[in-house]
N, CA, C and O atoms as CSV, one atom per row, in Angstrom:
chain,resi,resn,atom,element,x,y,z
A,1,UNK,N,N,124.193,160.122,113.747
A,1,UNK,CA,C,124.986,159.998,114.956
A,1,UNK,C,C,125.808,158.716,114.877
A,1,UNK,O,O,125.359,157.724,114.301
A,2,UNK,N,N,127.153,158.734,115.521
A,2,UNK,CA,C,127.904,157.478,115.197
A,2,UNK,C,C,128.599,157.199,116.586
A,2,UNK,O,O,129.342,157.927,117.244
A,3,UNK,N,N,128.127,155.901,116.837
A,3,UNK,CA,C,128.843,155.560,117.936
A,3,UNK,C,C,130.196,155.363,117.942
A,3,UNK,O,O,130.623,154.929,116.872
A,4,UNK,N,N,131.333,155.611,119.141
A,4,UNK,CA,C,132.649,155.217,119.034
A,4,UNK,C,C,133.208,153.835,119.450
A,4,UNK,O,O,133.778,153.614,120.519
A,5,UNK,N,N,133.050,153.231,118.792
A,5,UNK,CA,C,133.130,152.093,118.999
A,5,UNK,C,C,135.102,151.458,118.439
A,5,UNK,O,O,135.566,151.390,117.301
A,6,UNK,N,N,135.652,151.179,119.543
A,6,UNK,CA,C,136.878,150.835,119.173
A,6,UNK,C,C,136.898,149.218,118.966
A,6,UNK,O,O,136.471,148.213,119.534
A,7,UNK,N,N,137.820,149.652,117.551
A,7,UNK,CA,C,138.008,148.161,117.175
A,7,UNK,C,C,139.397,147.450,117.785
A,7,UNK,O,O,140.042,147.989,118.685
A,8,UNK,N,N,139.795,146.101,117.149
A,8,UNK,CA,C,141.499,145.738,117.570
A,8,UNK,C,C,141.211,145.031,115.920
A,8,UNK,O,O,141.020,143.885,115.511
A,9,UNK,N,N,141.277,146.029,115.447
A,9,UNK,CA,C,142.063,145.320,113.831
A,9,UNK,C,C,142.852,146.134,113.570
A,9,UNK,O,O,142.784,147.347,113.770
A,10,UNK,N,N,144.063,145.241,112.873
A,10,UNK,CA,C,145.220,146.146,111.979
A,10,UNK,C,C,144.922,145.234,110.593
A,10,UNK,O,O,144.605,144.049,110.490
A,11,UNK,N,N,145.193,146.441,109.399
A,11,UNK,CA,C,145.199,146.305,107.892
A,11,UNK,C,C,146.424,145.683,107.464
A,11,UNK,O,O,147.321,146.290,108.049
A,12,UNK,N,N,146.953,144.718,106.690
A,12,UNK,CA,C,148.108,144.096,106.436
A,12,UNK,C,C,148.622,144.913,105.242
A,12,UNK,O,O,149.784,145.231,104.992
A,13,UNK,N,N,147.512,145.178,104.572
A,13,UNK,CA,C,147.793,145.289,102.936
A,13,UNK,C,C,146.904,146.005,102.595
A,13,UNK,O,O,145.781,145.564,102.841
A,14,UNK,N,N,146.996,147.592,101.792
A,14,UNK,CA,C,146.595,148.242,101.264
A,14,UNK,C,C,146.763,148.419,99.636
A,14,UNK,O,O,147.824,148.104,99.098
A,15,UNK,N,N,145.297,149.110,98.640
A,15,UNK,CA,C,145.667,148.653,97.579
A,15,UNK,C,C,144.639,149.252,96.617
A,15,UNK,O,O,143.422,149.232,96.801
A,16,UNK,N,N,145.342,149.845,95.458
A,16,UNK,CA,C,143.472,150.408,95.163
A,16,UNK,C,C,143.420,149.722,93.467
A,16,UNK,O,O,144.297,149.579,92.615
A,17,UNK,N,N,141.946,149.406,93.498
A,17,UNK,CA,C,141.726,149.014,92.157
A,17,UNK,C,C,140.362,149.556,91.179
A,17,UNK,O,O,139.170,149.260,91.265
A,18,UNK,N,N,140.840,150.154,90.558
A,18,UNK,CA,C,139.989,150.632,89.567
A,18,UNK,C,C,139.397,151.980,90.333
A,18,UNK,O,O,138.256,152.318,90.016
A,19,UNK,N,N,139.908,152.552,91.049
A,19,UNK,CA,C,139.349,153.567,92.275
A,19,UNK,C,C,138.522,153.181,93.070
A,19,UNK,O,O,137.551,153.900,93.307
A,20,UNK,N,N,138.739,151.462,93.944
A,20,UNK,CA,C,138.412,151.532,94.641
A,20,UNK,C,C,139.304,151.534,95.761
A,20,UNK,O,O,140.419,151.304,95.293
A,21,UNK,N,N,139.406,151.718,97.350
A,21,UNK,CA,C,140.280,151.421,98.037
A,21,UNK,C,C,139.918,150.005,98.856
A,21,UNK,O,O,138.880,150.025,99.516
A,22,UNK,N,N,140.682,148.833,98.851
A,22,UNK,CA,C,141.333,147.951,99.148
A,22,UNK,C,C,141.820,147.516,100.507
A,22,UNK,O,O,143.015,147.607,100.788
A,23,UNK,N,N,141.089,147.131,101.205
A,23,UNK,CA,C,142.184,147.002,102.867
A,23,UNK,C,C,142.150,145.613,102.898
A,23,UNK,O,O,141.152,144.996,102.526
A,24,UNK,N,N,143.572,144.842,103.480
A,24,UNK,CA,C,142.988,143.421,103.819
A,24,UNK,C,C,143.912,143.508,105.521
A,24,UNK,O,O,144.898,144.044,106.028
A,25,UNK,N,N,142.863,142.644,105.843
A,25,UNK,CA,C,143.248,142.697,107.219
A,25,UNK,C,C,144.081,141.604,108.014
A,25,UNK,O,O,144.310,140.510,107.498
A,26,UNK,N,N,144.437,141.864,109.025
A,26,UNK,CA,C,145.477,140.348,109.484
A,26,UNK,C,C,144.680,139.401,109.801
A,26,UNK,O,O,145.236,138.732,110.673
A,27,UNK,N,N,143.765,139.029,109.577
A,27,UNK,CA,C,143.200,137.918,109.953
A,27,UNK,C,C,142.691,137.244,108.702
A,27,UNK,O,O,142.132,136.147,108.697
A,28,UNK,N,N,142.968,138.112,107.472
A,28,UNK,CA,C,142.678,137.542,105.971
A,28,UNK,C,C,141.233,138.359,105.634
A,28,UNK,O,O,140.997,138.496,104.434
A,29,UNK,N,N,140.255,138.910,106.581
A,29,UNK,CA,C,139.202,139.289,105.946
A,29,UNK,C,C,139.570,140.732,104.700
A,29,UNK,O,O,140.719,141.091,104.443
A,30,UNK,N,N,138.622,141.209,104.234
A,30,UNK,CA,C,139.005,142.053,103.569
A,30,UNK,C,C,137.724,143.294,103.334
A,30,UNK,O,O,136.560,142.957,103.550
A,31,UNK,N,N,137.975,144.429,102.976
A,31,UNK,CA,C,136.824,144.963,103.256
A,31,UNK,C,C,137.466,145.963,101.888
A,31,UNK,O,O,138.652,146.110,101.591
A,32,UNK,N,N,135.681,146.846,100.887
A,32,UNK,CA,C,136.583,148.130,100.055
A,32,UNK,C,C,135.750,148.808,100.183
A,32,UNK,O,O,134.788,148.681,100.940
A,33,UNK,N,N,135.985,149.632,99.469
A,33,UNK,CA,C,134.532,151.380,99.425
A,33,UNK,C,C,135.438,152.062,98.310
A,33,UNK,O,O,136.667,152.029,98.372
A,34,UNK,N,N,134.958,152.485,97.613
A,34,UNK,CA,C,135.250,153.707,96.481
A,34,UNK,C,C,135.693,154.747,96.922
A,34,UNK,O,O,134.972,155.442,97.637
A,35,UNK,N,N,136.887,155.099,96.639
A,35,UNK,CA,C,137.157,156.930,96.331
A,35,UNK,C,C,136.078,157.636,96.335
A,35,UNK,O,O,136.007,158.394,97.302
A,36,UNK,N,N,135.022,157.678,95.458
A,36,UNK,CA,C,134.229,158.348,95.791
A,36,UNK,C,C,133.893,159.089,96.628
A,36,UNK,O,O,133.879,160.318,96.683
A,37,UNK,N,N,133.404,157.754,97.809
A,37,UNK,CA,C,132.731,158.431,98.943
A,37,UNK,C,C,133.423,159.604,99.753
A,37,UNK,O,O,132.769,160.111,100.664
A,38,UNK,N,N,134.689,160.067,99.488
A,38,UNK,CA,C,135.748,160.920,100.340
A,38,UNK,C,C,136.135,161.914,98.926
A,38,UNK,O,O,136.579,161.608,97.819
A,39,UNK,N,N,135.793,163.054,99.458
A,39,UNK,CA,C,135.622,164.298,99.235
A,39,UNK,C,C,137.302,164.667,98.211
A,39,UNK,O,O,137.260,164.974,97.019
A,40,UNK,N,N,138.392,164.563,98.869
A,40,UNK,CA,C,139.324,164.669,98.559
A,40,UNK,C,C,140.133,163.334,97.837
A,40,UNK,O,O,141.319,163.361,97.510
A,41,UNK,N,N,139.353,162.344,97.692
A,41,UNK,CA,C,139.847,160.717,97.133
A,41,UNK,C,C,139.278,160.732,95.801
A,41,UNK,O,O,139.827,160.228,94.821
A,42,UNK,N,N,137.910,161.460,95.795
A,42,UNK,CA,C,137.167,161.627,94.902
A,42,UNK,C,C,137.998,162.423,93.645
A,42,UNK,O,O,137.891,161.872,92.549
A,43,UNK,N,N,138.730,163.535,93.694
A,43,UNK,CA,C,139.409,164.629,92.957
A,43,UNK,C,C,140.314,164.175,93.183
A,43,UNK,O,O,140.999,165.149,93.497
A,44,UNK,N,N,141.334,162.757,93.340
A,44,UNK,CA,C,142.433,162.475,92.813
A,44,UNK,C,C,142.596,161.507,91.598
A,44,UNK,O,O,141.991,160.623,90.992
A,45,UNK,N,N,144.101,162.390,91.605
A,45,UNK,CA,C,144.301,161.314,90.314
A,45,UNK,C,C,144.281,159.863,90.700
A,45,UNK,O,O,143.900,159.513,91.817
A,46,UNK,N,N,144.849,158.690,89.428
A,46,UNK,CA,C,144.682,157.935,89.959
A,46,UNK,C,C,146.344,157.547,90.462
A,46,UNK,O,O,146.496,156.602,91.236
A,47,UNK,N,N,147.236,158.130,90.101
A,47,UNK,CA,C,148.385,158.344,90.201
A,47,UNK,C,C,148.869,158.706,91.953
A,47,UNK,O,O,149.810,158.270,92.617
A,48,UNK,N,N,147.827,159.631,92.280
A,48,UNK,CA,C,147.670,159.834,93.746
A,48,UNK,C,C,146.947,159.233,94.257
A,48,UNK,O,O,147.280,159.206,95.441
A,49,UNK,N,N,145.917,158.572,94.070
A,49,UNK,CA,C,144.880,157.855,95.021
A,49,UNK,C,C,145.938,156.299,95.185
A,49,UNK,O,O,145.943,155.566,96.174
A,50,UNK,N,N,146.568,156.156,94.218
A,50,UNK,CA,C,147.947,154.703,94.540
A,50,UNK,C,C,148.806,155.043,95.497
A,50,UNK,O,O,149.284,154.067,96.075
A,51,UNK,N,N,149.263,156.349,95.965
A,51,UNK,CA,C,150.092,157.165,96.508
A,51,UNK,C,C,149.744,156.717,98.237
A,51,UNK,O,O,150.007,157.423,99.211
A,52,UNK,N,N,149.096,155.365,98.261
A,52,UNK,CA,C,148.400,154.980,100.138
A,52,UNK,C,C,149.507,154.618,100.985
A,52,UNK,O,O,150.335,153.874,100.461
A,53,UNK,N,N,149.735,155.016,102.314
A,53,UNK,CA,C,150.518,154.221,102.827
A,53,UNK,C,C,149.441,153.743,104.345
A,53,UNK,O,O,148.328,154.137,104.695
A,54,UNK,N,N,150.455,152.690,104.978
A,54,UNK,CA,C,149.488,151.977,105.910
A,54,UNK,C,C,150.548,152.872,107.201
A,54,UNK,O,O,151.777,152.938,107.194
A,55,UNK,N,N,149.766,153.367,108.040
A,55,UNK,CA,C,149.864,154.059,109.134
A,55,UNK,C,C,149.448,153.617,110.348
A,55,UNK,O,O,148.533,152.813,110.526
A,56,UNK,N,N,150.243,154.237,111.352
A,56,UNK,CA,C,149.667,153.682,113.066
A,56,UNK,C,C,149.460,152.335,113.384
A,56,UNK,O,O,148.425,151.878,113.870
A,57,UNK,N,N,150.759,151.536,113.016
A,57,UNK,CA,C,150.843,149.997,113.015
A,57,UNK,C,C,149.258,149.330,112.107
A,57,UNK,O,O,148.518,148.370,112.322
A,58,UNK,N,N,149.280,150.181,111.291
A,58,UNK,CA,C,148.351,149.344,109.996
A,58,UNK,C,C,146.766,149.824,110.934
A,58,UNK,O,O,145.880,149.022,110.637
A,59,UNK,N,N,146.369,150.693,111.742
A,59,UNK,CA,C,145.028,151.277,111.996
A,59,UNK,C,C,144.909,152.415,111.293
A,59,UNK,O,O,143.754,152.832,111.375
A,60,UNK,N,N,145.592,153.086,110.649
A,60,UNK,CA,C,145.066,154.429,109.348
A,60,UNK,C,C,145.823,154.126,108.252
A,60,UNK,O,O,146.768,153.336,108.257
A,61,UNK,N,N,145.413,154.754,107.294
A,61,UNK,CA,C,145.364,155.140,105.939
A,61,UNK,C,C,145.982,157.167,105.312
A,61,UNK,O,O,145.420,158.214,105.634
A,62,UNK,N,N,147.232,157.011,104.406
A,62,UNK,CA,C,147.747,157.885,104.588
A,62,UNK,C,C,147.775,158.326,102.964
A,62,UNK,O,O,148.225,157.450,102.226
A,63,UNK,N,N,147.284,159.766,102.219
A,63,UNK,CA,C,147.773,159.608,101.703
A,63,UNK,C,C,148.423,161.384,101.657
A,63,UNK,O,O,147.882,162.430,102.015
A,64,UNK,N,N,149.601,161.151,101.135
A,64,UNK,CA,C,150.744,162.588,101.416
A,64,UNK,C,C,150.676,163.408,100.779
A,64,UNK,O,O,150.893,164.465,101.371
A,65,UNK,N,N,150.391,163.540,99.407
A,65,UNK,CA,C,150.334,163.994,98.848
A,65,UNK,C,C,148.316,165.222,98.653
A,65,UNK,O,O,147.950,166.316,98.223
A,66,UNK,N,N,147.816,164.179,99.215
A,66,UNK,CA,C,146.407,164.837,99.102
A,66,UNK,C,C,146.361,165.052,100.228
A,66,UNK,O,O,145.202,165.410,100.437
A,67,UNK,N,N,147.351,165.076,101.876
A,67,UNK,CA,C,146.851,165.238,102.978
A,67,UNK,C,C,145.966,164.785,103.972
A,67,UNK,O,O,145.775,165.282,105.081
A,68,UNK,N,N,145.358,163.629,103.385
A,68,UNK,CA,C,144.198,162.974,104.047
A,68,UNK,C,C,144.656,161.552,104.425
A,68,UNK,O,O,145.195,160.812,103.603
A,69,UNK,N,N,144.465,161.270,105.454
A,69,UNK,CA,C,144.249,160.336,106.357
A,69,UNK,C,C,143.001,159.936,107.093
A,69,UNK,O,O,142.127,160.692,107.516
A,70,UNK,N,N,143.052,158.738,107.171
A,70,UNK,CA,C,141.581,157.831,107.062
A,70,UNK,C,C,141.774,156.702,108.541
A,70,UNK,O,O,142.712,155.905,108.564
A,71,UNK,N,N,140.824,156.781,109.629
A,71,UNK,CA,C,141.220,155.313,110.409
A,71,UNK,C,C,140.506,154.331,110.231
A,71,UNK,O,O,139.291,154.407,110.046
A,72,UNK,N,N,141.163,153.276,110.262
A,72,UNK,CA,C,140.552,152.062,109.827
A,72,UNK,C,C,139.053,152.551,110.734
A,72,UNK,O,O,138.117,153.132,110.184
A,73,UNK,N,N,139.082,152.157,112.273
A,73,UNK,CA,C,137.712,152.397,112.751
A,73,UNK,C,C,136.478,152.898,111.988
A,73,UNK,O,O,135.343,152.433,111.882
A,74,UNK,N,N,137.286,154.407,111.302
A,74,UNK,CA,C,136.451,155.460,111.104
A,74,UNK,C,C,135.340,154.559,109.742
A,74,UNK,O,O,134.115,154.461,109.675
A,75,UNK,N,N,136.494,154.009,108.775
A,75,UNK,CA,C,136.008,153.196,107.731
A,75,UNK,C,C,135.109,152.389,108.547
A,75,UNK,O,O,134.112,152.995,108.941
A,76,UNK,N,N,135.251,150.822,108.995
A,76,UNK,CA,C,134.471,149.993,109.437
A,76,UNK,C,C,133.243,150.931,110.167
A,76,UNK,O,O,132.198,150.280,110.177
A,77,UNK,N,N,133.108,152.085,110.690
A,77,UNK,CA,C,132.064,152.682,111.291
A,77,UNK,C,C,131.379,152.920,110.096
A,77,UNK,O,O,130.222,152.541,110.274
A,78,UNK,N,N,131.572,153.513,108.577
A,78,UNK,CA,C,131.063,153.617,107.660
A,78,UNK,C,C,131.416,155.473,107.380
A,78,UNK,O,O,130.871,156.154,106.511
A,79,UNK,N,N,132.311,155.892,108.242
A,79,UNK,CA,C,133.156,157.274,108.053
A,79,UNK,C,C,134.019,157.228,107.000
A,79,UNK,O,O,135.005,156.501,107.126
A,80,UNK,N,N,133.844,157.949,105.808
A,80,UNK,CA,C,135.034,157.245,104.971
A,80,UNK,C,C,136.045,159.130,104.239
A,80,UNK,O,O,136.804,159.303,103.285
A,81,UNK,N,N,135.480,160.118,105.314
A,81,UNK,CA,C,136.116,161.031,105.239
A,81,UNK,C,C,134.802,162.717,105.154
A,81,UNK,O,O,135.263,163.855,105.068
């Protein structure tokens, strides 16, 4: 069960390395989690998993090509798809 808990962070900078995904946030902290854990992040290339854009004034994660979008919240809750 997951509580809804709303945050007030926006992501500055998105970024993936080595398949992991990358967020840094406006306040400088920074947080990652693996492709892996997301079903459809997992079965991309790495050509597409680079393919991120920062969405909803920097609160989601977009990527277009695989269709999936991610909210920051959902991440920091430990939802990662």
């Amino acid at each position: 069960m997951y509580l809804d808990i709303k945050y007030d962070v926006q992501v500055r900078n998105v970024w993936v390395e080595n398949r992991i995904i990358c967020l840094k946030f406006t306040n400088d902290a920074e947080l990652r989690f693996p492709a892996s854990k997301n079903k459809k992040l997992a079965k991309a290339t790495d050509i597409q998993l680079n393919n991120i854009e920062l969405i909803c004034d920097g609160t989601g994660l977009h990527w277009n090509e695989l269709d999936e979008d991610l909210s920051v919240s959902g991440i920091l809750d430990g939802r990662f798809g």
